[in-house]
C-alpha positions in Angstrom: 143.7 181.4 115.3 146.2 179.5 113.1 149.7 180.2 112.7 150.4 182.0 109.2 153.6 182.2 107.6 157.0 181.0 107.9 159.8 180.9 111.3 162.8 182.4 111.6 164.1 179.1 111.7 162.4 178.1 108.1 163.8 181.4 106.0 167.3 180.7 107.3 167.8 177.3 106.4 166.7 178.3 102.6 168.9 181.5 102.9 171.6 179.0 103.7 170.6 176.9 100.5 170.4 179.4 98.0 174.1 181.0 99.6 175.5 177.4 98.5 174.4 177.0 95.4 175.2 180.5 94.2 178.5 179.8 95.7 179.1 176.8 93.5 177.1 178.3 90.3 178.8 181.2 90.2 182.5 180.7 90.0 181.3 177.8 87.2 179.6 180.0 85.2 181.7 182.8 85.4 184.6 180.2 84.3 182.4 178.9 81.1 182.2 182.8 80.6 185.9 183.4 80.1 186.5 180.0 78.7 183.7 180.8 75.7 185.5 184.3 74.7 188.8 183.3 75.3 187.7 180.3 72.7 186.4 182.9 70.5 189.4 184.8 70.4 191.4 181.3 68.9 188.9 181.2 66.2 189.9 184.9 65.3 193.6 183.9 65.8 193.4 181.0 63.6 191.6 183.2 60.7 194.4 185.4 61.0 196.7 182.5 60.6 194.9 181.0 57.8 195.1 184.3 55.9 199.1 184.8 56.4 199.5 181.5 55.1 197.4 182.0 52.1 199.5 185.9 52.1 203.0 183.6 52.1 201.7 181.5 49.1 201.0 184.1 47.1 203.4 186.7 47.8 206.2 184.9 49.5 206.1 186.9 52.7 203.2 187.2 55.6 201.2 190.4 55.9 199.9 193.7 57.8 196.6 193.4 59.2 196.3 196.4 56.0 197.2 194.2 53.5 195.1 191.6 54.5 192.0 193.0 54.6 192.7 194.8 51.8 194.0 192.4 49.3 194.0 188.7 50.9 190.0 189.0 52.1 190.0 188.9 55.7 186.9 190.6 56.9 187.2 193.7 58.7 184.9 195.2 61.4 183.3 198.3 61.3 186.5 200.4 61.1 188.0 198.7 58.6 190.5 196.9 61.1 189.8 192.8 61.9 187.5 192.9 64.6 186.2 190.3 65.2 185.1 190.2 69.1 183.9 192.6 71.5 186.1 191.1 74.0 189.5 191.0 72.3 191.6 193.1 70.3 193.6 191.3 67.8 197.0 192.7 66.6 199.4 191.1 64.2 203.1 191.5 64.3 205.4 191.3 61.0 207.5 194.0 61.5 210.8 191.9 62.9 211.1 189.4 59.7 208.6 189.5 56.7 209.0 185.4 57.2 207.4 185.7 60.3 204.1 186.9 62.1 202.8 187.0 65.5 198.8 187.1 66.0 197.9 188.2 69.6 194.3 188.7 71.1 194.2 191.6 74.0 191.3 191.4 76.4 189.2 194.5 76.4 185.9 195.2 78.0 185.0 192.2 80.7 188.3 190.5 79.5 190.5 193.2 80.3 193.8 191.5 82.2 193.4 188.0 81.0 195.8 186.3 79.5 196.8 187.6 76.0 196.4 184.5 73.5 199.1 184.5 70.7 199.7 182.3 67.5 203.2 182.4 64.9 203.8 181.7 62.1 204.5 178.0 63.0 201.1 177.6 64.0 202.0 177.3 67.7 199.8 179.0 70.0 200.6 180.1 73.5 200.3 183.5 75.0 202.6 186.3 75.1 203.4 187.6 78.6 206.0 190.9 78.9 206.6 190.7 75.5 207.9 187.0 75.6 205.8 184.1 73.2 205.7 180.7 75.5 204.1 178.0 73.8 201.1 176.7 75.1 200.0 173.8 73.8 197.4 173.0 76.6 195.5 176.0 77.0 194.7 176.4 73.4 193.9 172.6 73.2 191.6 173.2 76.2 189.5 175.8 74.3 188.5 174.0 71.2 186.7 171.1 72.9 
């Protein structure tokens, strides 16, 4: 009789192998993953940018989220708000100076506690942490390569 089958030895070594590569393959995808929706949510910040600046030209101050949709064209989601991931919500700020604005994105869902991405009126973006804008050139130049 011949022997049939694989060792101990044999299914261990390719346990072993498969461990290692879904120990590599894993934390990269998972990091593409964030990267990809965090990159999405820049896209939506710089809409919202793009919009205010078309608001200041032709009304002299920047906008609600309201009065954007409504009169400057930026498209809302499903409930009439601009909403346009699944991952992030986006909020803009213009109560403090009507010269000024501050676009965040908040994770939600799977993105819940990640950093919150923000963009002013000077077309800086950075992220807002405890309230606080910091400038962050890097990251944002990191997500549109």
């Amino acid at each position: 009789m011949g022997k049939k089958g694989f060792s101990l030895m044999e299914v261990m070594i390719t346990v072993v192998i498969v461990g290692i590569l879904a120990a590599i393959a894993i934390p990269s995808y998972t990091g593409y993953v964030t990267r990809t929706r965090r990159a999405e949510a820049v896209s939506a910040l710089m809409a919202v940018a793009l919009y205010e600046e078309k608001a200041m030209a032709e009304s002299g101050n920047y906008q609600t989220e309201d009065v954007l949709v409504g009169t400057y064209g930026l498209k809302p989601g499903s409930g009439g708000e601009y909403t346009p991931s699944e991952y992030y919500d986006i909020d803009i700020d213009v109560t403090v100076d009507p010269d000024t604005f501050l676009a965040t994105a908040v994770g939600k869902g799977a993105q819940n506690g990640d950093v919150t991405l923000a963009i002013n009126h000077d077309g800086t973006g950075g992220r807002l942490a405890s309230g606080t804008f910091t400038a962050d050139p890097e990251l944002w130049r990191s997500l549109r390569k």
